[in-house]
BAZAVO-799505 format. One line per 3 residues: number of its first residue (from 1); their letters; for each residue x, y negated, z negated of C-alpha. Coordinates in Angstrom, 3 decimals. Example, Ala and Ser with C-alpha at 12.3 -4.5 7.8 and 13.67 -1.06 7.14 Angstrom:
<lokes>
1 = AS = 12.300,4.500,-7.800 | 13.670,1.060,-7.140 .
</lokes>
This chain:
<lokes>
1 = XXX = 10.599,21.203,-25.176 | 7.680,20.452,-27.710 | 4.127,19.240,-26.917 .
4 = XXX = 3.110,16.209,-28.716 | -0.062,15.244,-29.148 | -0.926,12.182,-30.728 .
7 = XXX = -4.940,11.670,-31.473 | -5.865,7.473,-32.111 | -9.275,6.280,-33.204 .
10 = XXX = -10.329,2.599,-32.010 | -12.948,0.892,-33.562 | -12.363,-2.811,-32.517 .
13 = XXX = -15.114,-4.311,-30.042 | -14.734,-2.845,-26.834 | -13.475,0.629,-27.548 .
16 = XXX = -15.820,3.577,-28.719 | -13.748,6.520,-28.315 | -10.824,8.858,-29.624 .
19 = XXX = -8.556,8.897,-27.271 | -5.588,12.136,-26.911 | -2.127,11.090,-25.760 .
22 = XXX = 0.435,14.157,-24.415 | 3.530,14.185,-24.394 | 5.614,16.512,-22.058 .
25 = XXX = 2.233,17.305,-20.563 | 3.761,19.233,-17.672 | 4.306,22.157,-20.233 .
28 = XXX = 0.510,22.340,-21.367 | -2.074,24.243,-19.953 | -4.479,22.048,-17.840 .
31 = XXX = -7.288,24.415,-18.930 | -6.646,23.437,-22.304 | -5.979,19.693,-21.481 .
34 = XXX = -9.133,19.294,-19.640 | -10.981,20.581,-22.964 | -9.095,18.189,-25.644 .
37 = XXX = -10.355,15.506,-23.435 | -13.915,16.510,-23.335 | -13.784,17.839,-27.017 .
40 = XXX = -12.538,14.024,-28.648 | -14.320,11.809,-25.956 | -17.119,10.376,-27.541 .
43 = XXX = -18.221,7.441,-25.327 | -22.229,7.462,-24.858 | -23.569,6.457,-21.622 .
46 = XXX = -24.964,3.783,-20.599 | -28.157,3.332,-21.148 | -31.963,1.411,-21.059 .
49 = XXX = -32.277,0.417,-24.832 | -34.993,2.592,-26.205 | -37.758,0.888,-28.617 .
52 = XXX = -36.591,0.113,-32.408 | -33.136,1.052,-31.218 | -31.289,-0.865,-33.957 .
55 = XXX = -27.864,-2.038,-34.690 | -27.153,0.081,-37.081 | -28.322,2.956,-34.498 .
58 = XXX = -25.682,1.400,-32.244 | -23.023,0.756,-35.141 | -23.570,5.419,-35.736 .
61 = XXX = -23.687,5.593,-32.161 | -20.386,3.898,-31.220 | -18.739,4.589,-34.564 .
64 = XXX = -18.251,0.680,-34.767 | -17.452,0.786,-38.587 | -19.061,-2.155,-39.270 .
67 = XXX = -19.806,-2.807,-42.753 | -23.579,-4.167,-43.646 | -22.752,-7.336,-46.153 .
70 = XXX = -19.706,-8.050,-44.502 | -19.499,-11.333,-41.935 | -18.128,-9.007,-39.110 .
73 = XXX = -21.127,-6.849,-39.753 | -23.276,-10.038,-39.832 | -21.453,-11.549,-36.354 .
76 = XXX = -22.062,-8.338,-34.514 | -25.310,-7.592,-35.357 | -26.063,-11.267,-34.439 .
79 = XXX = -24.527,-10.657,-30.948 | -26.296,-7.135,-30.915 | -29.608,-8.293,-30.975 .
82 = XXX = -29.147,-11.471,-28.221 | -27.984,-8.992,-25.939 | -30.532,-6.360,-25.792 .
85 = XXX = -33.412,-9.432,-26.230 | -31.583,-10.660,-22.922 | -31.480,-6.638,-21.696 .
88 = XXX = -34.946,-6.291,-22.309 | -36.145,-9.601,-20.569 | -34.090,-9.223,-17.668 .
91 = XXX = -35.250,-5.351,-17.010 | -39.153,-6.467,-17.472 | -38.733,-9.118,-14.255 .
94 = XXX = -39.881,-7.009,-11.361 | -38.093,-9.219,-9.000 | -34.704,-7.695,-10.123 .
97 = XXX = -32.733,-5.191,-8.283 | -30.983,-3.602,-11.364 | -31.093,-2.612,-14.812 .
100 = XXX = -28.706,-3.713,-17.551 | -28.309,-1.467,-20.340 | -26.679,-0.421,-23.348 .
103 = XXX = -22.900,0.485,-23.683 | -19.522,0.126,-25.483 | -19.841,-3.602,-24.648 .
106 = XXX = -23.114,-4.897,-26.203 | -21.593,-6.168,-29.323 | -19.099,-8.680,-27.228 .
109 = XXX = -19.377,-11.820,-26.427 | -18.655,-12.661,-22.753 | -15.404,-14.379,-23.530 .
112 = XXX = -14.212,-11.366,-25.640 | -15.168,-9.054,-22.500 | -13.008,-11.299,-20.416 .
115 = XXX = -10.122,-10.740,-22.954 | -10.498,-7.165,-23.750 | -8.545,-5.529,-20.826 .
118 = XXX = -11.258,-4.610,-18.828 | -10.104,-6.562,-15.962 | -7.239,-6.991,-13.837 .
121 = XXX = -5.812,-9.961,-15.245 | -4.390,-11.190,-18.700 | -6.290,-14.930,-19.108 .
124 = XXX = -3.210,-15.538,-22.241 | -0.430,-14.791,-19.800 | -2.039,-17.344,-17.173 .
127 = XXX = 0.691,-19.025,-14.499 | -0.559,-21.363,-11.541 | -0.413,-18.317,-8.730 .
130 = XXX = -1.733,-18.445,-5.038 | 0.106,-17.522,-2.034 | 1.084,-13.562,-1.200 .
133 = XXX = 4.344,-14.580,0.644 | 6.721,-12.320,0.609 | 4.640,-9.491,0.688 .
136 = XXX = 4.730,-6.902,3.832 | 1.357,-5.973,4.743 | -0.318,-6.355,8.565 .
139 = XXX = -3.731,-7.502,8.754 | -6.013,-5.083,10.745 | -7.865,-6.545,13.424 .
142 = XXX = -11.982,-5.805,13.616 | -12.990,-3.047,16.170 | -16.712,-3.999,15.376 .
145 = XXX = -18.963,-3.937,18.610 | -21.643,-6.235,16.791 | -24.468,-5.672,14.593 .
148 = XXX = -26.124,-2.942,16.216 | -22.978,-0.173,17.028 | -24.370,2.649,17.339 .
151 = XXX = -20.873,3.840,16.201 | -21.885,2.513,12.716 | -23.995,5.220,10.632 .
154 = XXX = -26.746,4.181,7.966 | -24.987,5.452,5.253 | -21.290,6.543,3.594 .
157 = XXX = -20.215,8.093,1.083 | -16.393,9.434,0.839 | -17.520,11.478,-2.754 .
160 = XXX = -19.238,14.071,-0.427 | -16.199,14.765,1.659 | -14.184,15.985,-1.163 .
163 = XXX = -12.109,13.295,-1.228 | -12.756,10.928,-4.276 | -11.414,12.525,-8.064 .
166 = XXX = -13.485,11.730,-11.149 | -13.617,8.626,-12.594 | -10.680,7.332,-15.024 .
169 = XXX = -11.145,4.597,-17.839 | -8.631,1.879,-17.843 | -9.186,1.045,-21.382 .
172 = XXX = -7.596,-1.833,-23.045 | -4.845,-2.466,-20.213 | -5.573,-4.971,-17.286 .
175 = XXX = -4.245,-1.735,-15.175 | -7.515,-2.073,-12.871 | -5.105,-2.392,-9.904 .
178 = XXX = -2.922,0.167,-10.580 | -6.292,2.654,-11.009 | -7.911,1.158,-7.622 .
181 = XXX = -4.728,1.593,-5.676 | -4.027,5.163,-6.824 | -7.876,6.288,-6.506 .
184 = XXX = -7.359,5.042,-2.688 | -3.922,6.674,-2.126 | -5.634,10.032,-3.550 .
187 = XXX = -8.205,9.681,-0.891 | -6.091,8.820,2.170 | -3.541,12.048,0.837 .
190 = XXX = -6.600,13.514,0.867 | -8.084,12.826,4.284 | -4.681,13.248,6.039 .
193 = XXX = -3.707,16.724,4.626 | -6.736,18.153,3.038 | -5.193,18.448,-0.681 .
196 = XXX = -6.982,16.065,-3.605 | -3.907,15.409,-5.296 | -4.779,13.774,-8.501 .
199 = XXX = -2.099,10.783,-9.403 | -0.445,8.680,-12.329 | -1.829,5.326,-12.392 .
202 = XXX = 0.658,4.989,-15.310 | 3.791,5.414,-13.114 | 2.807,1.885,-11.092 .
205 = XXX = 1.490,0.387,-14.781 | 5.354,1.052,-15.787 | 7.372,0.919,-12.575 .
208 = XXX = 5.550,-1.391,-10.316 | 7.552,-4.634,-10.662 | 5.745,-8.159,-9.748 .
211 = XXX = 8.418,-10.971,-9.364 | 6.201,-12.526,-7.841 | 3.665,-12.518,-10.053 .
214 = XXX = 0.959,-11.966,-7.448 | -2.657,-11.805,-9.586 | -0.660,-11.577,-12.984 .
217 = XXX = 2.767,-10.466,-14.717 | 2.386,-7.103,-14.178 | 1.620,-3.692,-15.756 .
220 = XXX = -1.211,-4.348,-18.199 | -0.748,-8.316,-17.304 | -2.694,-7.899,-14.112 .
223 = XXX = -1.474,-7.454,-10.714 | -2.880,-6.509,-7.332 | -2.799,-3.467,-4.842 .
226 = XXX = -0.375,-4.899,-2.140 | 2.198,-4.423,-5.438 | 1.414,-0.950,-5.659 .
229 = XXX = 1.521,-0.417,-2.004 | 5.208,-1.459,-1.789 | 6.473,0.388,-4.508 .
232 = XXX = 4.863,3.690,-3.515 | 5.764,2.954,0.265 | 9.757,3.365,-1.663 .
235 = XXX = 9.071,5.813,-4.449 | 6.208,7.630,-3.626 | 3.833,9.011,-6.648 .
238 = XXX = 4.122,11.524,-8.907 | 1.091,13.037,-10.163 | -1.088,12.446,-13.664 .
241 = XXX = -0.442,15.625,-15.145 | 3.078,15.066,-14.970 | 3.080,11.411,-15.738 .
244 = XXX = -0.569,10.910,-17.901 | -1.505,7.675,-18.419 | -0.642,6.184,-22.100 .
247 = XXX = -1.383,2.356,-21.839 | -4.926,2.652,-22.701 | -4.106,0.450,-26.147 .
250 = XXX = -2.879,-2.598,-23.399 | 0.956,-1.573,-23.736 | 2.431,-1.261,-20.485 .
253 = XXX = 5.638,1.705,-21.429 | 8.710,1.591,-20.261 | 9.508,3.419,-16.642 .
256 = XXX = 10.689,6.712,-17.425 | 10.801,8.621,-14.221 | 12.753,12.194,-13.341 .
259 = XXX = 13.652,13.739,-9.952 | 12.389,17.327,-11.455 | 10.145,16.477,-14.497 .
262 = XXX = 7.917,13.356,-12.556 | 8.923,14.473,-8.813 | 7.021,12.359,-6.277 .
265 = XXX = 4.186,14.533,-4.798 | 3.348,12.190,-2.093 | 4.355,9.003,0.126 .
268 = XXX = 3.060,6.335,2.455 | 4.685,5.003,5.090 | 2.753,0.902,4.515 .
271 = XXX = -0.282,-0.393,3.751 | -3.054,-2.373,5.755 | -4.880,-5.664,4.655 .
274 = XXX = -8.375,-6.322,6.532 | -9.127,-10.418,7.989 | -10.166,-11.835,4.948 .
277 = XXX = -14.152,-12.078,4.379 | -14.168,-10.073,7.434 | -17.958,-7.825,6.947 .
280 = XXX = -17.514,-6.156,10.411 | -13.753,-5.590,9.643 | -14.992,-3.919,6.218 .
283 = XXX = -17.137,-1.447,7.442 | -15.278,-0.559,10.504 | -12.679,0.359,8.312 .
286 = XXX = -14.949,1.925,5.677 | -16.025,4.359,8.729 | -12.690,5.040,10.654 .
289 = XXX = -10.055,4.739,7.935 | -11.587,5.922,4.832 | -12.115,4.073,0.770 .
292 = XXX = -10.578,0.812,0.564 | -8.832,-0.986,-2.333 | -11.087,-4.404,-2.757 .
295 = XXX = -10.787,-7.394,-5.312 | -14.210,-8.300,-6.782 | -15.555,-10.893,-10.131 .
298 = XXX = -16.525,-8.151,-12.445 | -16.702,-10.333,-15.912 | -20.753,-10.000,-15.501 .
301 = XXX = -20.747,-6.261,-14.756 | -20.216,-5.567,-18.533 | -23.586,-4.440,-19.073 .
304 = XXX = -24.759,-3.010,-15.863 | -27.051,0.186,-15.591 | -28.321,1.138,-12.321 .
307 = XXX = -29.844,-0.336,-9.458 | -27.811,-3.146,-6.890 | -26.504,-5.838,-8.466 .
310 = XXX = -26.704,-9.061,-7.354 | -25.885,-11.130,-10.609 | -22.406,-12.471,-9.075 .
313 = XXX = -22.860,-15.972,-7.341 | -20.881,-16.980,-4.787 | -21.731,-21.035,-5.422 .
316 = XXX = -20.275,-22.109,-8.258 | -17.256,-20.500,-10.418 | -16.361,-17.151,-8.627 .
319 = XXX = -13.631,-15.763,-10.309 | -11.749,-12.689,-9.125 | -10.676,-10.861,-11.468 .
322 = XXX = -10.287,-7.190,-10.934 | -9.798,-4.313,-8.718 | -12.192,-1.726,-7.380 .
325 = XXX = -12.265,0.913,-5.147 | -14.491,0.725,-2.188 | -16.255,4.433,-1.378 .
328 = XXX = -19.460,3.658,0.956 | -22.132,2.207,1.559 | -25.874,2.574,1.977 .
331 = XXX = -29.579,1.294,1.950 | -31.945,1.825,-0.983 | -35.705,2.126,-0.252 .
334 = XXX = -36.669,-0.358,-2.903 | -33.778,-2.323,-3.066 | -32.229,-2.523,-0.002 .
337 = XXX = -28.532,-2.503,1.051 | -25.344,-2.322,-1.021 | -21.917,-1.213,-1.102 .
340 = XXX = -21.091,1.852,-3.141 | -18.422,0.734,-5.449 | -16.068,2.947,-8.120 .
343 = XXX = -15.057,1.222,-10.953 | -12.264,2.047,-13.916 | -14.769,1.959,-16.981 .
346 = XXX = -15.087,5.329,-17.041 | -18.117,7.622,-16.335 | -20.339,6.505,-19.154 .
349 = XXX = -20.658,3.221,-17.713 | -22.710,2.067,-15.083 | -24.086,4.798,-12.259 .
352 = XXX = -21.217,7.654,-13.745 | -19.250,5.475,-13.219 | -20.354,3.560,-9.894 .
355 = XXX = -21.700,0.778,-9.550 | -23.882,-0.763,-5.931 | -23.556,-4.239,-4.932 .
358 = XXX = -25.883,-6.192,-2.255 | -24.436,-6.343,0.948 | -25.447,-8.509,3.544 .
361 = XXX = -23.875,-8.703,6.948 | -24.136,-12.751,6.473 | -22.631,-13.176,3.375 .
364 = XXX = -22.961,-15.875,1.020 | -19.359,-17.764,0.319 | -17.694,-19.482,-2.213 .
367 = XXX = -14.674,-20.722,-3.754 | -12.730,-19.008,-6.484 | -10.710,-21.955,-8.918 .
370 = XXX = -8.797,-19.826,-10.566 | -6.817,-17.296,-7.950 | -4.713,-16.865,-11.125 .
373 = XXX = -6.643,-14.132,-12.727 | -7.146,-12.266,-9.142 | -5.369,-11.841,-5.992 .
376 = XXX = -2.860,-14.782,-5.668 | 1.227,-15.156,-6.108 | 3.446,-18.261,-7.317 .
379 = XXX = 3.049,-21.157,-5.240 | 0.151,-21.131,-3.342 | -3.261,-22.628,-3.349 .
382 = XXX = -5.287,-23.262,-6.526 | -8.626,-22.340,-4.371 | -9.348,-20.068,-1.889 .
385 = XXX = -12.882,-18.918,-0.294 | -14.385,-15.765,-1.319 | -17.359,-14.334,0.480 .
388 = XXX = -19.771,-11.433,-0.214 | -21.335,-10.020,-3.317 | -18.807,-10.336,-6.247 .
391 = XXX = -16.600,-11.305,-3.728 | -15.906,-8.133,-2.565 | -15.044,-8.921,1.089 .
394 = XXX = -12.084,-11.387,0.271 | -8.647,-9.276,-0.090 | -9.407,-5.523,1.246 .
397 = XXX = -6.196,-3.317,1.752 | -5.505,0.952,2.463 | -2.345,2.620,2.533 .
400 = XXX = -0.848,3.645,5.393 | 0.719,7.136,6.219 | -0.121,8.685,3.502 .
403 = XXX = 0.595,12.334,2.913 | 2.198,15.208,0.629 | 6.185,15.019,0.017 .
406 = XXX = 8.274,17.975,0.833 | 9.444,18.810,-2.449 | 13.242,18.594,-1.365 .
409 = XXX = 12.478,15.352,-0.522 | 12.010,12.746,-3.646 | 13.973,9.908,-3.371 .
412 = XXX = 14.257,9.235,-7.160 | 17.005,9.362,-8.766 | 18.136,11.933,-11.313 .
415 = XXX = 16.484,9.673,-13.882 | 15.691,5.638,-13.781 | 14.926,3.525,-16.622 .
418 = X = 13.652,0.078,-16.128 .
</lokes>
């Protein structure tokens, strides 16, 4: 069989990379994989915009291809420059908890953000959604003592147990589900049996049906983890080497799947869903369980640097619109507490890739109009409360059972084609 490898320059808003594609990737050498990726990546970090630092610095920088003269050139530039004046205002008011900066996203207008992909949900393939009916998940009870547990340790963070893989980029696909729920299976596979078994987010983008439309239509249409969940619970997962993800230009692929070329590598046996708004239930389960697959409003995170954010609010307009995976949680000295988030932006965004949100143990709460772009199914509610920073307490979920598949045992078939 031949390798096939297929390099694609973007240079539309919202895309500042070259990205490699593979074909029949289980015959090339990883070693040699891992450097093509870090060889045509060309992404910058993000970062506090340094005096003078122009457009046209930014236009080199992100190898935009704008051309001065030209009304795109002149509409960018224009956007450009209202963004870092707002940067640059925001980060000189000592009363805020983080820093916006710099990135792939400065020349965007909100709306465009919204549209790009970066989220979980397609806003032009919109359907009145609500209700998860039909789906099979239990909800986990709290085992919270109160406030002061001393069961309940100061900090956690699952990245220094070995247990967390490196951050992936979604790109143009509203696949944020499919990332968050295979970044949690990894972990749970990896708690249970030791082995960091690094997964296909691209086998759920393709295979994972929703007919019932639950947060979207689907692959790079949106969808949500409980989705994922039930597929995997009667598939399993095969891993990203041997399935590597190829929907980073928003196509979704056909599902393509082979008992010995894409063997499942691992299984789960369910998946849980926490009380919703529940902040004991959360970091019970944070603590006993392990990372946790959480729906949050990330359509003002597009420019966030460091620090915990707080820029989400919960009184008017809470949208949620994407899916995150939840890794710990901590106090800063200066800044006090937050949850330790990993997002699908890849590692030049944000904290490498992290980003903190406050967290209160008396959340604020408010109600999300549009459960369309987020977490619900056809035929329920148009509105449904969402509490906590972002939202992030609302719909919480973790696989169940999970663990490495005896290789004898996939329960694909010879070859299935959806």
């Amino acid at each position: 069989m031949v390798v096939i490898i297929s390099i694609q320059r973007v240079t539309w808003p919202g895309i500042s990379r070259v990205v490699v594609v593979i074909t029949m990737a289980s015959l090339f050498p990883r070693s040699l994989f891992a450097a093509l990726i870090g060889l045509f990546a060309v992404s910058a970090t993000t970062f506090l915009p340094p005096a003078g630092y122009s457009f046209d610095d930014f236009n080199a920088e992100f190898q935009r291809g704008y051309e001065p003269g030209t009304q795109q050139y002149t509409l960018r530039r224009n956007l450009f420059e209202e963004k870092v004046r707002s940067i640059l205002a925001h980060n000189a008011d000592p009363t805020m908890s983080w820093k916006r900066g710099i990135n792939q996203f400065a020349d965007m207008t909100q709306e465009e953000f919204r549209q790009s992909g970066r989220l979980g949900y397609d806003r032009r393939l919109a359907r009145h959604l609500g209700s998860k009916q039909g789906l099979s998940g239990n909800i986990r009870p709290s085992a919270w003592k109160g406030d002061n547990d001393p069961a309940m340790p100061p900090s956690v963070d699952w990245r220094n147990k070995g247990v967390i893989s490196n951050v992936k980029d979604q790109g143009q696909c509203g696949s944020c589900w499919a990332f968050a729920t295979t970044a949690v299976i990894e972990s749970h596979v990896a708690l249970a049996t030791g082995t960091l078994e690094v997964l296909s987010p691209q086998q759920l983008v393709s295979c994972a049906l929703n007919p019932l439309e639950c947060g979207g239509t689907g692959g790079c249409g949106g969808s949500i983890p409980e989705v994922a969940f039930e597929y995997v619970q009667l598939y399993g997962m095969t891993t990203e080497w041997m399935l590597p993800y190829t929907s980073y230009f928003g196509k979704s692929d056909a599902c393509s799947l082979h008992s010995t070329q894409t063997p499942a590598v691992i299984e789960i046996s369910g998946y849980q869903k926490l009380p919703p708004n529940d902040y004991h239930a959360v970091m019970e389960a944070l603590v006993n369980v392990g990372p946790l697959a959480v729906n949050v409003q990330a359509d003002v995170w597009s420019d966030y640097h460091s620090g915990v954010f707080e820029g989400c609010s919960n009184r008017s307009d809470v949208s949620i619109d994407h899916v995150v995976q939840l890794v710990g949680y901590g106090t800063d000295c200066k800044d006090g507490d937050y949850w330790l988030v990993r997002n699908s932006w890849d590692a030049t965004w944000g904290e490498k890739g992290y980003i903190r949100l406050r967290r209160s143990s008396k959340p604020d709460c408010g109600e999300d109009t549009e459960p369309t772009q987020g977490t619900g199914c056809a035929g329920g509610p148009a509105t449904q409360q969402v509490c906590g920073q972002c939202g992030i307490l609302f719909d919480v979920s973790y696989p169940l059972g999970a663990k490495l598949r005896a290789k004898s045992g996939s329960v694909h078939s010879d070859e299935i084609q959806v």
